[in-house]
Backbone bond lengths (Angstrom), bond angles and torsions (degrees), N, CA, C in turn:
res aa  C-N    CA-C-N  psi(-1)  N-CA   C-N-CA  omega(-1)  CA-C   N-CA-C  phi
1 X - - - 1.447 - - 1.533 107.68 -
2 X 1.564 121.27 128.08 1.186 121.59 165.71 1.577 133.55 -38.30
3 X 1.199 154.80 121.40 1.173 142.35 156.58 1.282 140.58 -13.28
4 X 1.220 120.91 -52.06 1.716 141.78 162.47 1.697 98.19 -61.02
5 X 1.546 130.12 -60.72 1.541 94.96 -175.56 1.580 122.09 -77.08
6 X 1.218 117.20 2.65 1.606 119.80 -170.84 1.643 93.66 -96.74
7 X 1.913 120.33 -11.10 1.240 111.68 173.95 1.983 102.68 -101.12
8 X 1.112 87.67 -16.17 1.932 95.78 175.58 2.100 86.39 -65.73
9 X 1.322 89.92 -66.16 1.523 77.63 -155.83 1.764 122.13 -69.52
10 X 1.454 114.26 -0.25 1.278 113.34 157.07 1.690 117.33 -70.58
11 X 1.125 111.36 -47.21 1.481 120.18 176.28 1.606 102.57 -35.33
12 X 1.465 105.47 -65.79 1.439 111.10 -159.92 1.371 113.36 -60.39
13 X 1.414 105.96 -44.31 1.759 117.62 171.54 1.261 112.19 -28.21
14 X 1.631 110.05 -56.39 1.747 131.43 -149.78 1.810 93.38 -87.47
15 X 1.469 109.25 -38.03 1.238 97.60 -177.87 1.295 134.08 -86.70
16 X 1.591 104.06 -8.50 1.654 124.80 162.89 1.506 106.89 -73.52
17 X 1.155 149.18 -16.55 1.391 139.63 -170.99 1.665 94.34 -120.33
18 X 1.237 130.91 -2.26 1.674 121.58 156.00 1.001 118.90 -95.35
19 X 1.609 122.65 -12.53 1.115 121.54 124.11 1.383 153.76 -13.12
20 X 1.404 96.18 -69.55 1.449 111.50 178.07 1.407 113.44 -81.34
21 X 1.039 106.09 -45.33 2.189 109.22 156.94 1.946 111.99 -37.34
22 X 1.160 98.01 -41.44 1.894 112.63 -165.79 1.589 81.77 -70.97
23 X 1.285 111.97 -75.55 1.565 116.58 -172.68 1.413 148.40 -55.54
24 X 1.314 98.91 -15.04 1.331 136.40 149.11 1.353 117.48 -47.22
25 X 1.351 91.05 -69.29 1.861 110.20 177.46 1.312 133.22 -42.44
26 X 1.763 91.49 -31.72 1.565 100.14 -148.30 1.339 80.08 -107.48
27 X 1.279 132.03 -49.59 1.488 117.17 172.62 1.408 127.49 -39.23
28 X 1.285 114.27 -36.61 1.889 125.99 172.90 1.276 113.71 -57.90
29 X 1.679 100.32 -46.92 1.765 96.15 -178.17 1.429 112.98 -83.30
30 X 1.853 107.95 -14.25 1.624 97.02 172.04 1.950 117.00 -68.15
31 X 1.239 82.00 -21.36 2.138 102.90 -177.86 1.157 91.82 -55.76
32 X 1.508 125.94 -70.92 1.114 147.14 174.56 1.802 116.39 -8.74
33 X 1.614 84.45 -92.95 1.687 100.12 179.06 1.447 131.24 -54.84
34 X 1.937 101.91 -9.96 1.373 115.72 175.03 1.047 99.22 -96.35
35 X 1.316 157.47 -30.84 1.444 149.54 132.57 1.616 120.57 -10.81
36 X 0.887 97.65 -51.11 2.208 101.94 -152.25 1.625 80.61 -99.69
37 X 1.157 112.37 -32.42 1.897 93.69 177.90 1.421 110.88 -80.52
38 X 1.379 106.65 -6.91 1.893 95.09 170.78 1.076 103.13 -90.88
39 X 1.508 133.86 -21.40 1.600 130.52 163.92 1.101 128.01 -62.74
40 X 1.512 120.77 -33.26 1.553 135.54 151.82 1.477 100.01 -18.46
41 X 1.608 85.28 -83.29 1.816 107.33 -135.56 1.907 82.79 -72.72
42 X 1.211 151.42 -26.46 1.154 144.68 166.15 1.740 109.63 -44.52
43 X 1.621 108.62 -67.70 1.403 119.48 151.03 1.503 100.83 -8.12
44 X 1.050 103.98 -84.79 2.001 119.24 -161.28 1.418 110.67 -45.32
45 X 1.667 106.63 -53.04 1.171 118.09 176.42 1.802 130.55 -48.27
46 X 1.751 100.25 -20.52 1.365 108.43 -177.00 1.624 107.78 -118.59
47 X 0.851 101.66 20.76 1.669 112.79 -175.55 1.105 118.81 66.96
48 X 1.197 125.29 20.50 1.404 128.35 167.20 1.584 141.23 -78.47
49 X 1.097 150.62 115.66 1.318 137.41 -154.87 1.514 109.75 -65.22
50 X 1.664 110.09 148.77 1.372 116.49 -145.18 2.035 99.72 -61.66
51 X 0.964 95.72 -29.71 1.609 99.44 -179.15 1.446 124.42 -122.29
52 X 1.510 104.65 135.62 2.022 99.85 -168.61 1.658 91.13 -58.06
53 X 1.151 103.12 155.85 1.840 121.67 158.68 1.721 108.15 -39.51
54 X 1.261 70.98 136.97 2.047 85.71 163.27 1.573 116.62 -52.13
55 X 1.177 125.73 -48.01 1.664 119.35 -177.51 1.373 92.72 -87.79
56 X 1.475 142.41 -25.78 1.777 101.19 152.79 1.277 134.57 -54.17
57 X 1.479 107.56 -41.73 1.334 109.29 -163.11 1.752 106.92 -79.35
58 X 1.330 100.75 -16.12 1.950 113.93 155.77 1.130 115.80 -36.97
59 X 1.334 104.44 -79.67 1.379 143.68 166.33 1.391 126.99 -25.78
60 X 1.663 114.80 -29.91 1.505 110.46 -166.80 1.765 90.96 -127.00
61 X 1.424 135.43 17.88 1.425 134.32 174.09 0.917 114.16 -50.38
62 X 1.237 110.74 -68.23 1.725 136.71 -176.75 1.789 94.34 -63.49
63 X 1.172 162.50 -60.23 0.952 141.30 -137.75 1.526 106.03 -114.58
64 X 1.505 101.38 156.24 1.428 123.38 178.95 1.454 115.02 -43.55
65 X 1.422 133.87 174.19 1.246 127.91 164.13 1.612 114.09 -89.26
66 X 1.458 110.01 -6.72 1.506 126.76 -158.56 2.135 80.25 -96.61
67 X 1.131 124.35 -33.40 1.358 119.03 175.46 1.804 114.22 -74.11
68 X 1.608 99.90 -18.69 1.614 105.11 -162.05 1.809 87.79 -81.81
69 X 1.314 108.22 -44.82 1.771 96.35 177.48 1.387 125.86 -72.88
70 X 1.145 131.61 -12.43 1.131 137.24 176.24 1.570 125.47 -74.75
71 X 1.320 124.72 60.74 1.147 146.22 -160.73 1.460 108.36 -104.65
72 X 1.755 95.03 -75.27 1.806 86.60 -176.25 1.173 119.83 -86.11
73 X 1.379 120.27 172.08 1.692 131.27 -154.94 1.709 95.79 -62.48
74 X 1.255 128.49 -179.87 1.467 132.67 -173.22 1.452 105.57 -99.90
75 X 1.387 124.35 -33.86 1.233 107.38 170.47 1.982 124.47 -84.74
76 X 1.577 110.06 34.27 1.438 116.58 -160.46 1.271 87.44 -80.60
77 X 1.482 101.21 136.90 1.480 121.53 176.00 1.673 88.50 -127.85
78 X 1.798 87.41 139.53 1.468 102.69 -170.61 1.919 113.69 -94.46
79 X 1.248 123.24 125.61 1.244 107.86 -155.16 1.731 96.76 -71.52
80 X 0.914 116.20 -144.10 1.955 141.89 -177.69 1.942 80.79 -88.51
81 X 1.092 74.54 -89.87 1.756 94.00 -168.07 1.569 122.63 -28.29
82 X 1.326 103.12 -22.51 1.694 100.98 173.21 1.682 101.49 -125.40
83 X 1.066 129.49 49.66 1.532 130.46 167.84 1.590 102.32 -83.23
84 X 1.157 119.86 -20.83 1.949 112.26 178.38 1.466 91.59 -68.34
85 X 1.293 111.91 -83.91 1.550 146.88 -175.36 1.591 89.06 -4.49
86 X 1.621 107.10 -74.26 1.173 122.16 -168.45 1.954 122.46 -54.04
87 X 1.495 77.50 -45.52 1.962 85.44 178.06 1.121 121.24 -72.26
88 X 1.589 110.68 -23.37 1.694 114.82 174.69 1.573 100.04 -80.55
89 X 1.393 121.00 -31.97 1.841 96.75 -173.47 1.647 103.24 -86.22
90 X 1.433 116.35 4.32 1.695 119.88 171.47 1.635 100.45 -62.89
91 X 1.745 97.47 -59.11 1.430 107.27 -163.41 1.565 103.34 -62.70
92 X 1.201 128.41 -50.26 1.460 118.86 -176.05 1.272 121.20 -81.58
93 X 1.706 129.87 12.61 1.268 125.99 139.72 1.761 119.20 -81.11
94 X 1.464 108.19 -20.01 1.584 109.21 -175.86 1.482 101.45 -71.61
95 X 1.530 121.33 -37.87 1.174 118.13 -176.52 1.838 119.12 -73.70
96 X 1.505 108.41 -37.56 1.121 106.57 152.24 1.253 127.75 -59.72
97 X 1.007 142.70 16.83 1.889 138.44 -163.87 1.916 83.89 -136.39
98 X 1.712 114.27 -21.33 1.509 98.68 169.83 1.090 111.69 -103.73
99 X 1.391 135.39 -9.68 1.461 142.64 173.89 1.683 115.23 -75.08
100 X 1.349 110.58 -10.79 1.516 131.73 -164.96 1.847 92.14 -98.44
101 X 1.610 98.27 -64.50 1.375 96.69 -175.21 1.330 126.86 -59.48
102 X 1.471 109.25 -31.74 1.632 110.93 168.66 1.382 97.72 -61.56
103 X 1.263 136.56 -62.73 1.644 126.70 -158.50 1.399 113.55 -44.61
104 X 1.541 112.92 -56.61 1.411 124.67 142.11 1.479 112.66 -4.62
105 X 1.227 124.53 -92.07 1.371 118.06 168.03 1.527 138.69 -22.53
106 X 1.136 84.36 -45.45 1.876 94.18 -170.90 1.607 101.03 -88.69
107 X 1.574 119.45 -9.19 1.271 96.89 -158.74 1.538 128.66 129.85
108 X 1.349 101.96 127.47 1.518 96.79 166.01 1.582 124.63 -81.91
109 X 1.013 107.40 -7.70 1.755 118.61 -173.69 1.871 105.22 -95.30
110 X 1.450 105.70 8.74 1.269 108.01 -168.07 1.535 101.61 -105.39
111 X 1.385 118.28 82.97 1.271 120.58 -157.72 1.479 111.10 -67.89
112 X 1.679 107.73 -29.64 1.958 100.70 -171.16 1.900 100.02 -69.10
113 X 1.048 96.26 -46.67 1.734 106.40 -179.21 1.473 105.45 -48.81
114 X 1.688 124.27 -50.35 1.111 122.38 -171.16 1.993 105.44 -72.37
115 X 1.111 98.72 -37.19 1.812 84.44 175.20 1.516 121.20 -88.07
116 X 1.403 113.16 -2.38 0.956 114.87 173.24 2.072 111.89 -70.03
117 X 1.241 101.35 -48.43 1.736 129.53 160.56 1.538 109.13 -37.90
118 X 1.543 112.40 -49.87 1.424 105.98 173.39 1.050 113.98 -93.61
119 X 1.151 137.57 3.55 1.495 118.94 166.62 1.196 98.07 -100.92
120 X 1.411 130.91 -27.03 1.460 111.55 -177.75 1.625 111.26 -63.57
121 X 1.576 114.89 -18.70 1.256 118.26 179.29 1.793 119.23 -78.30
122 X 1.164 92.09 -19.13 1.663 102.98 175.02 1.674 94.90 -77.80
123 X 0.961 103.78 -40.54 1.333 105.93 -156.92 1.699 111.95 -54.49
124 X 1.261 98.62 -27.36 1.724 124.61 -160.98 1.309 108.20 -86.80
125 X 1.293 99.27 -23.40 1.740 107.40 -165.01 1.696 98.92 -95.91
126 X 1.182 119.64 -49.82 0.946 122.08 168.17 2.060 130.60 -51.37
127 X 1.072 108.40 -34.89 1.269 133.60 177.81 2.045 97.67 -82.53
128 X 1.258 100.46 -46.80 1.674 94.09 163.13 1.181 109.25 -43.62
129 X 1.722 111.50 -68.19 1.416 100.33 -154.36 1.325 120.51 -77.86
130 X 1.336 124.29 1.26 1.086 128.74 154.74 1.115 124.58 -52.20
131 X 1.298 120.29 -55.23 1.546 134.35 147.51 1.675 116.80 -19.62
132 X 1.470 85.62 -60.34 1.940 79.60 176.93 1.108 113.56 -76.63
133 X 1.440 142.37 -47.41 1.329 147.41 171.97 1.818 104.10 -26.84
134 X 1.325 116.49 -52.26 1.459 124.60 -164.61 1.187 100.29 -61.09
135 X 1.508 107.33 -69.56 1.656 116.59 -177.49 1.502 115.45 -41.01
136 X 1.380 129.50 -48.73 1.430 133.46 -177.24 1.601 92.40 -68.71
137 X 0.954 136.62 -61.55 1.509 127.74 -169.66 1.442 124.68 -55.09
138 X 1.831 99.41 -31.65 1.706 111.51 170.64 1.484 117.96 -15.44
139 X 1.384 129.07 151.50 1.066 112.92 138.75 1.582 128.29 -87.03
């Protein structure tokens, strides 16, 4: 075999599997950004501003997403009247707990993924306590 195709076909080898590293990647952060934009527009949907506050999203770095739901008391029973309230801050902690695990994946050095993770975690906590706020106000 000639030299040039055994160096054609190393090239291609090496450049088909940096490939799949590239594509890999980019699919996670597309997982990603389709995540936190359904938390957005959920956000929007409840009148909430598109992003938790800066000293939440401070606030919830360091901690788990399993700490970001843990807001209301353990025996909270959800009335009639706040079952939206409640099911939308379910859904935008489930998505945060997958927006976390992808970041996970890619990395701790993967800073958009990693703030994307903490705000989705602010995001959760906040949408909790909304949750609790409703329920205590119930009639």
């Amino acid at each position: 075999m000639k030299w040039w195709i055994v160096l054609a076909l190393a090239v291609v080898g090496c450049g088909g599997a940096q490939q799949t590293d590239w594509s890999w990647k980019f699919q996670k952060e597309n997982q990603i950004t389709a995540l936190w934009t359904q938390i957005r527009g959920w956000r929007h949907d409840a009148h909430m501003d598109l992003e938790p506050t800066r000293n939440d999203v401070i606030a919830m770095a360091p901690r788990a997403v399993t700490e970001a739901k843990n807001v209301c008391p353990d025996a909270h029973e959800v009335p009639k009247t706040c079952e939206d309230v409640c099911d939308l801050s379910g859904a935008i902690c489930d998505n945060a707990e997958a927006i976390c695990g992808i970041a996970d994946e890619l990395g701790k050095n993967d800073h958009d993924a990693q703030d994307k993770c903490t705000s989705a975690k602010a995001s959760c906590r906040e949408a909790k306590q909304r949750c609790c706020n409703c329920s205590k106000d119930a009639p």
